[in-house]
KEGU-265233 format. One line per 10 residues: number of its first residue (from 0); for each residue x, y, z of N, C-alpha, C. Coordinates in steps of 0.1 Angstrom, whole numbers. Example, Ala and Ser with C-alpha at 12.3 -4.5 7.8 and 13.67 -1.06 7.14 Angstrom:
<recs>
0) 132 -57 78 123 -45 78 132 -33 78; 128 -22 71 137 -11 71 129 0 79
</recs>
This chain:
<recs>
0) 8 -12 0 0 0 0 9 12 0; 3 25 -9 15 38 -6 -1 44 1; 9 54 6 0 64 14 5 76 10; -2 91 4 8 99 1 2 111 12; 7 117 18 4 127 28 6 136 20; 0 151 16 0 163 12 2 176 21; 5 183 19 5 194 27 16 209 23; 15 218 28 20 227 24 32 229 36; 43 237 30 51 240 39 48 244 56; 50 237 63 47 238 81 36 234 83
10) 25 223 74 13 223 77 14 208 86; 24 200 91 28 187 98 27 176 90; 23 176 71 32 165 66 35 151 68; 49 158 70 61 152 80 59 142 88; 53 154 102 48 144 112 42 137 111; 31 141 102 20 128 104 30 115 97; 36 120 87 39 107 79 51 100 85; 59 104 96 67 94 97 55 88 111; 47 97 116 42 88 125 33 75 114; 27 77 106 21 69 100 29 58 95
20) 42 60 89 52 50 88 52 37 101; 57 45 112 63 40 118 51 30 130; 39 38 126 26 26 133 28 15 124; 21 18 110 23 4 101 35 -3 95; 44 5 102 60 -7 94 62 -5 80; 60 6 79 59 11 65 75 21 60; 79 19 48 90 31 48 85 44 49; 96 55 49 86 70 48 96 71 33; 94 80 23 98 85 12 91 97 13; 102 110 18 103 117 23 112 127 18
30) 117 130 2 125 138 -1 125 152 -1; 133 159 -3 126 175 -2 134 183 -6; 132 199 -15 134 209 -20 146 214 -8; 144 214 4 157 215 15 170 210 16; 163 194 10 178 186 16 186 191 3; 179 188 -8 185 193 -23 193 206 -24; 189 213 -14 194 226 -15 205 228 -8; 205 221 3 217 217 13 228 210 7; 225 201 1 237 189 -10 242 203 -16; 231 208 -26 238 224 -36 249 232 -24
40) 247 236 -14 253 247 -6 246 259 -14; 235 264 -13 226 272 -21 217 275 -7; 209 287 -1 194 291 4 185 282 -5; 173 275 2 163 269 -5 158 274 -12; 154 288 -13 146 296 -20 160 301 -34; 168 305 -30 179 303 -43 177 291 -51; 175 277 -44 174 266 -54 159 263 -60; 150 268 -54 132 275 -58 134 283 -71; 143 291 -70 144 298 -84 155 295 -93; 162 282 -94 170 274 -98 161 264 -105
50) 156 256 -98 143 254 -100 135 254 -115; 127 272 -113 116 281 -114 123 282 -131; 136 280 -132 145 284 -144 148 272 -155; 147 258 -144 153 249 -149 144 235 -146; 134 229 -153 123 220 -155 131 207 -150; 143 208 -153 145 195 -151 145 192 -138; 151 204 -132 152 195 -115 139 191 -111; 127 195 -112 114 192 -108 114 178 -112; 113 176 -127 116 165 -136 122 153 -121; 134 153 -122 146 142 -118 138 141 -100
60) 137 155 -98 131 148 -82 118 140 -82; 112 144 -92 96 136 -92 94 120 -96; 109 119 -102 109 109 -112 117 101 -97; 126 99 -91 129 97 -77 121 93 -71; 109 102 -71 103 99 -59 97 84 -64; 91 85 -75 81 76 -84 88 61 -79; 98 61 -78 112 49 -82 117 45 -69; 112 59 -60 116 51 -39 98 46 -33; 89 52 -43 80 51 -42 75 32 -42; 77 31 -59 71 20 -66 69 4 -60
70) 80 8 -53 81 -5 -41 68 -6 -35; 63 3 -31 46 -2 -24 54 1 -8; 43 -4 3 45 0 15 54 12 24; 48 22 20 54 34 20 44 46 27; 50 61 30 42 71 36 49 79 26; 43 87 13 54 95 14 45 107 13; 54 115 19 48 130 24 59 142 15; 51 145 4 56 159 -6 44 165 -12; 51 173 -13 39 188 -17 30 176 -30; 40 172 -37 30 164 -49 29 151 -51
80) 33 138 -41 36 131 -40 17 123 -44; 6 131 -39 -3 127 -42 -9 126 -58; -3 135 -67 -4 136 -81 8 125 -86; 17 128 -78 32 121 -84 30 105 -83; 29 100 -71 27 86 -72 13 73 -72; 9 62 -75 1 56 -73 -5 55 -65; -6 59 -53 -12 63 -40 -25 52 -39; -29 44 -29 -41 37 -28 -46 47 -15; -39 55 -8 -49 68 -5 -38 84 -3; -48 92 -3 -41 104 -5 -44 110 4
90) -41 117 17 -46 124 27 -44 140 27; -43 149 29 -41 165 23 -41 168 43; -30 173 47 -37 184 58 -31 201 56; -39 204 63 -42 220 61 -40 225 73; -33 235 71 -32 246 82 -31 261 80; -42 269 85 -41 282 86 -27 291 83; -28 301 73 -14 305 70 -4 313 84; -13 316 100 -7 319 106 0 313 116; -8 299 117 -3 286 125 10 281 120; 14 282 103 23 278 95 31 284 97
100) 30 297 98 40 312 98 50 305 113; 39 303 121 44 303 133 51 287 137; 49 281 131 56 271 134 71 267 122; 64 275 111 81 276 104 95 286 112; 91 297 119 97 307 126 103 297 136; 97 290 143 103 281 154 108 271 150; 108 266 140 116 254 132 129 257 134; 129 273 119 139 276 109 145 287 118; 141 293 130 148 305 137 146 319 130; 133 322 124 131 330 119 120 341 127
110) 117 351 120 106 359 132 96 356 126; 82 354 129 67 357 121 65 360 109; 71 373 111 69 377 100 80 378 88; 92 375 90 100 362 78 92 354 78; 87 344 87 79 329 83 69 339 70; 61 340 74 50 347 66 53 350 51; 61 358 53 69 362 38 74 350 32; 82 339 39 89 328 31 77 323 22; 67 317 34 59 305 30 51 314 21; 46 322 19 37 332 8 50 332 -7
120) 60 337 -5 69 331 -16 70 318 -19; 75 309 -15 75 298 -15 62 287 -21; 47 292 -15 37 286 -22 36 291 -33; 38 303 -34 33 313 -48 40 306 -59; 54 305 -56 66 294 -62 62 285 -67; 60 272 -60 57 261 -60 44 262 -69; 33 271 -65 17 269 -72 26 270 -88; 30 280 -93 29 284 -107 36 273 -112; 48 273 -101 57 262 -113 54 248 -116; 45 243 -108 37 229 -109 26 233 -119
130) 22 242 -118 10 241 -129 17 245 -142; 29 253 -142 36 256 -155 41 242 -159; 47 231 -153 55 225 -154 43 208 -160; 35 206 -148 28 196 -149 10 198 -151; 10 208 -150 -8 213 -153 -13 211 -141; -6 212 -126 -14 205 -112 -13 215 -104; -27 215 -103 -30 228 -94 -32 221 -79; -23 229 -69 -22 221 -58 -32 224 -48; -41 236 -52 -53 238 -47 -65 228 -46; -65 219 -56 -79 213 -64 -74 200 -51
140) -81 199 -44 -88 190 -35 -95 175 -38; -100 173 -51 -110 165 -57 -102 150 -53; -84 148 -54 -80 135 -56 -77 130 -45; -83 138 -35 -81 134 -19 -88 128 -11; -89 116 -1 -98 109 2 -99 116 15; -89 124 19 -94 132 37 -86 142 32; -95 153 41 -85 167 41 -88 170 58; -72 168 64 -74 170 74 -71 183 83; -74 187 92 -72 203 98 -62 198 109; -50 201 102 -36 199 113 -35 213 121
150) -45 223 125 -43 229 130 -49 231 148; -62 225 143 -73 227 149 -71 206 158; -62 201 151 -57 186 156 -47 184 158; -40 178 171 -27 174 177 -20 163 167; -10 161 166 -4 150 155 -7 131 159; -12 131 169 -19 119 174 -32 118 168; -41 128 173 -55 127 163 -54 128 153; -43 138 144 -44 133 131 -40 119 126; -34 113 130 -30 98 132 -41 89 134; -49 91 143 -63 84 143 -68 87 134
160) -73 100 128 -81 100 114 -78 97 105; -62 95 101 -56 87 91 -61 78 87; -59 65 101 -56 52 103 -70 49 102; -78 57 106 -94 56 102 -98 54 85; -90 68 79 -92 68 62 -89 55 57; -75 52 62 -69 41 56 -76 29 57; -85 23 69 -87 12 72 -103 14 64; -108 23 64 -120 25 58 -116 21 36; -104 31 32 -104 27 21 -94 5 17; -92 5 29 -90 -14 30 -103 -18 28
170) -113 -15 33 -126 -23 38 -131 -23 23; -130 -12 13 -141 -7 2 -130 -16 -9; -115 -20 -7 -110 -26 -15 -108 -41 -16; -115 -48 -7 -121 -59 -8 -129 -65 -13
</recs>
């Protein structure tokens, strides 16, 4: 089974997905625009517009993911991992742009309002160049079996309503 977790930058992802990994014994495939940027010695947002210039890197990371994916029994949690891979479910969580602000500032050691600024760059980024690149608008909701509110839910409950989605879409694939 893959699972692909969706979410925007600081929206918990991550957390949910290695917690979901690591209940079901599952890998996480988990790559990201950061570590890539880190290997470069580049600001992530310098390799965003490296990026924004150059199709291929989208290309080669997506194509990665597809290939750490393909194996089956997986979590993988990327901005497009839900369009990108086979997914037998797709979960999306959401979080308010000031809950995000605030928890990238405390990640990345930034103030509020740098968070604010980044992640508003950074989406704006990511929106155009995915729809320039692949036609996927990361707004459109429709290929999602849960959209969950990681704001308004602790990373445990979101884990219960996962594990809920998940076992509900086992039952219907029987």
């Amino acid at each position: 089974m893959i699972i692909a977790i969706s979410g925007l930058t600081g929206s918990g992802k991550n957390t949910l997905g290695e917690l979901l990994a690591k209940k079901l014994g599952y890998r996480l495939v988990c790559p990201t625009f950061k570590d890539l940027a880190l290997i470069e010695g580049v600001p992530l947002m310098e390799f965003q517009e490296r990026a924004k210039n150059d199709p291929d890197i989208d290309r080669k990371f997506d194509a990665a993911l597809k290939e750490q994916a393909a194996a089956g029994n997986c979590v993988v949690t990327t901005w497009l991992g839900a369009w990108m891979v086979d997914a037998d479910v797709r979960i999306k969580v959401k979080v308010a742009d000031d809950i995000r602000a605030g928890r990238i500032a405390k990640r990345d050691g930034m103030t509020v309002t740098e968070a604010m600024q980044h992640i508003r760059a950074r989406d704006g980024q990511n929106r155009s160049r995915y729809m320039k690149l692949y036609g996927i608008d990361i707004d459109d909701e429709k290929i999602f079996n849960a959209i969950l509110d990681g704001g308004k839910n602790s990373p445990q409950k979101l884990l219960e309503m996962s594990l809920a989605v998940i076992k509900a879409k086992k039952g219907k694939s029987k």
